[in-house]
C-alpha positions, -999 to +999 in steps of 0.1 A: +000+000+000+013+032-009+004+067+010-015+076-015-043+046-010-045+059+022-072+079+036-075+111+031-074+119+068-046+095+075-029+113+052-039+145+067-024+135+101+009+119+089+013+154+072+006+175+109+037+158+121+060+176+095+069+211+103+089+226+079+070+244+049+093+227+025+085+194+036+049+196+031+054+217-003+073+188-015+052+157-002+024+178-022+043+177-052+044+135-051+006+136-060-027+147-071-043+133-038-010+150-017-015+179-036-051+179-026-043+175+011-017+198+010-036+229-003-065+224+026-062+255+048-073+232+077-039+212+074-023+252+080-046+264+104-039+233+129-005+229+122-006+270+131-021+262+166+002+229+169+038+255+162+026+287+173+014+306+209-021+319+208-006+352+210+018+350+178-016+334+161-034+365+171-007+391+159-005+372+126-047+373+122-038+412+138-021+421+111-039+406+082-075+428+095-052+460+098-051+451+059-090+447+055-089+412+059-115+396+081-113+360+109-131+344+078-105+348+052-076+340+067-050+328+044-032+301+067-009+287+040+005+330+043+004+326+081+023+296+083+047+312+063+049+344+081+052+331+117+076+302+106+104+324+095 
């Protein structure tokens, strides 16, 4: 069996163990169905609240209303980004 023939939320969870941005870029390039798991903004959001205090959540979602963004539209793949540099 190959990762791929696994459920999608197996999949999902293997994927919350990885932490570096590159690493879960790449496993999304192996496949259509990695790609698809990959570009949920649920796998960002939790992976946000497994790497990152409340408070640095909050000044990332802060910073994104200052621009006219709203708690609805938050871009988690971007805050990932931001708060893991």
């Amino acid at each position: 069996m190959t990762v791929t023939q696994l459920p999608y939320d197996v999949v999902r969870h293997i994927l919350l163990f990885l932490c570096s941005q590159r690493d879960l870029v790449n496993a999304g390039e192996a496949s259509v169905e990695m790609q698809a798991v990959v570009s949920d903004g649920s796998l960002w959001r939790d992976l946000c609240s497994a790497h990152f205090s409340p408070q640095q959540r909050a000044a990332a979602n802060y910073c994104l209303q200052r621009r006219g963004g709203s708690s609805q539209q938050i871009d988690w793949f971007d805050t990932y980004s931001r708060l893991y540099r």
